[in-house]
C-alpha positions, 0 to 999 in steps of 0.5 A: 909743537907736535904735542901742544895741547893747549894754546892760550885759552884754545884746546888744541883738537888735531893738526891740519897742516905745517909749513916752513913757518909754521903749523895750523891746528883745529882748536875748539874756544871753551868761552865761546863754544866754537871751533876754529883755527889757530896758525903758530908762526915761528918767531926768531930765537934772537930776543930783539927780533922777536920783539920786532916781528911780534910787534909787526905780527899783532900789528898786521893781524889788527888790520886783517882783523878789521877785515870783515866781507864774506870773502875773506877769512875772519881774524878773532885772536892774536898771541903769544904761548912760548916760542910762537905766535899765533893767530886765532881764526875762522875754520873753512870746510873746504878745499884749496884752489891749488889742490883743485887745479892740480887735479883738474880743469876748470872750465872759463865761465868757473874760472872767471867766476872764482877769479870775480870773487877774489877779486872783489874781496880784496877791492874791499881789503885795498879801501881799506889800505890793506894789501895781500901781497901773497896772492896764489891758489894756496891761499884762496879756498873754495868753501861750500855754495860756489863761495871763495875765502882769502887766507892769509890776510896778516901773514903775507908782509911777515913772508915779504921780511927778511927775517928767515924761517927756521930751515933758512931757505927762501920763503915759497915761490916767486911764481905768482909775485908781481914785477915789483915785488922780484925787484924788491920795490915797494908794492901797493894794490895794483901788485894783488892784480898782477898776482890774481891775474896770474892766478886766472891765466893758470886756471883757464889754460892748465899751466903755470904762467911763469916756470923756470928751473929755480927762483932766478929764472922765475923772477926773470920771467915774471920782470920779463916774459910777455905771456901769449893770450890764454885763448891761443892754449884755451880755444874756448877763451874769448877774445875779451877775456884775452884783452881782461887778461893781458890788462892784470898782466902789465908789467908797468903797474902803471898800465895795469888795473888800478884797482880791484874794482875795475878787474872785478868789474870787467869780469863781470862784464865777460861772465855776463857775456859767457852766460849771453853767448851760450844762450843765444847759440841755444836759441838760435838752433831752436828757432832753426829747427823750428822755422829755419830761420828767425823772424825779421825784425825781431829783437826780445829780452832773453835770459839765458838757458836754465843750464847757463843761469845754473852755472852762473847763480854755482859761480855767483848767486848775485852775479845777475844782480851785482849791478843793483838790478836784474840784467836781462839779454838782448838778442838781435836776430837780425845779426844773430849778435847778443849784447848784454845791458850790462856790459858797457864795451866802450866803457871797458874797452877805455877801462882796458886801454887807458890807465885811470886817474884816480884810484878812490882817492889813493892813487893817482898815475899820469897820464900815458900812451898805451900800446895795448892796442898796437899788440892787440892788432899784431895779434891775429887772431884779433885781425882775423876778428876786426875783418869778420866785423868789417866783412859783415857790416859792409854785407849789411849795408849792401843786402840793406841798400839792395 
């Protein structure tokens, strides 16, 4: 495949990278005058799989096809030339978000906001009854203007088979999998949550949630392990987040989201109230300087600091807006506390506690307790928290009846 110059009607310009099943090539289409980029996939050298694995294959990259959001990379082509099978699609300029994070840190307001993404592109990938499956930094890239692009769509179920590569060794890693998946079960949308919260816990601490010295251990670990808030390795993690986080990571598909919505939801709810928290911090060592302390009685609509506003508009220039209108900040100088209109706590605090009913009409799940909130007060970070709430409320009340 080294030299191939010419793959069904696309002129091969260049290699941009190989891997165990197969080599992605720069490709230029003569009728329509683009470039784009061709993914050969090696099929097996018995004739009767092959014709099942391209059967499946064209099929697969039907459905992805159908995929168009701008957070998913565009399918044009399918076919066969020889040996292999290949899959014409949209060329990115950009970098993978694996290569980012082996050679830096992001910061939680990034890290959420390239999660949010994801996350709402495979809502719509999941309404549409197509499910990834292969989640992991490798296959999210991070294109120009704080976009993100899913790679992969098509290919993942062709990695879930048994047929083997043509080294015969297992496909990739079982790192970023979800329960379900190292066990072999059957894995719908809530499988992606699971994988994209394992993703979201390796960028905001730095390390990969489930290690181990091979692929038994890793997939003992994923069925098994309980990971530890991301704030007790990230201090700058709120304690939401934590909560967010911890949701995606059920082991019990069951008590996890139930869909992408809801964790895209929830996301933005914390990137909102990232952005509030800095500007009221910002605020209030203004009005400290100025007068010493704020006005009573004083409650306005803020929004936030320019730097803030820049750094969500960098993650998601419709961040503001996602909800159908402008969201501006209430800040209470009275409690010094900000509160966003557009997060709702209750209703994310039952969204994070209680499994849905319904899932836009694809899932339905029974009813049952949850103990999240029985870990949640275990923790103590978290006590800590509730009694600096109780301490300040019962203040209130008695600075307010003196």
């Amino acid at each position: 495949m080294s030299d191939t110059t010419q793959l069904g009607r696309y002129r091969i310009l260049g290699e941009l990278g190989r891997g165990a099943m197969g080599v992605v090539y720069r490709a230029e289409d003569p009728v329509l005058d683009r470039q784009l980029a061709i993914k050969t996939v090696f099929v097996p050298a018995d004739d009767a799989d092959r014709a099942e694995y391209e059967a499946r294959f064209t099929q697969e990259a039907r459905a992805a096809g159908k995929l168009a959001h701008p957070g998913i990379v565009t399918i044009y082509d399918v076919g066969r030339e020889g040996e292999v099978v290949y899959m014409a699609m949209e060329l990115l300029e950009g970098v993978d978000l694996s290569a980012q994070v082996a050679t830096r840190r992001f910061s939680v307001t990034e890290a959420v906001g390239i999660v949010e993404r994801v996350a709402d592109a495979l809502s719509f990938a999941h309404d549409r009854g197509v499910v990834h499956r292969d989640i992991k930094p490798p296959n999210i890239m991070l294109v120009g203007g704080g976009r993100v692009k899913i790679m992969d769509f098509g290919i993942a179920r062709m990695r879930s088979s048994d047929l083997k590569t043509q080294t015969g060794l297992m496909l990739g890693t079982p790192r970023y999998m979800s329960p379900e998946q190292v066990a072999g079960r059957p894995v719908d949308q809530r499988s992606d949550i699971f994988s994209l919260g394992t993703v979201l816990y390796e960028l905001l601490t730095g390390t990969k949630l489930f290690a181990g010295d091979g692929a038994t251990e890793i997939m003992y670990n994923v069925s098994q392990l309980r990971p530890v808030p991301p704030s007790r390795i990230n201090r700058q993690v709120p304690a939401m987040l934590d909560l967010v986080v911890a949701k995606a990571l059920e082991k019990d598909a069951s008590e996890r989201y139930q869909d992408a919505h809801q964790f895209a939801a929830d996301l933005r709810a914390c990137l909102n109230e990232l952005g509030v928290q800095r500007a009221d911090t910002d605020t209030t060592q203004r009005i400290d300087r100025r007068s010493g302390a704020a006005q009573d009685g004083d409650k306005t609509a803020r929004k936030p600091t320019g730097e803030t506003d820049a750094t969500l508009r960098a993650i998601d220039p419709d961040i503001r807006t996602r909800s159908g209108k402008p969201q501006n900040i209430i800040v209470d100088s009275n409690t010094r506390l900000a509160v966003s209109q557009l997060f709702d706590s209750s209703a994310a605090l039952k969204r994070l506690t209680e499994p849905e009913k319904k899932d836009h009409g694809r899932l339905t799940v029974s009813p049952r307790p949850s103990n999240f909130l029985v870990r949640a007060w275990r923790d103590l970070e978290m006590r800590i928290l509730i009694g600096i709430i109780l301490t300040a409320t019962l203040a209130g009340i008695f600075i307010a009846a003196h």
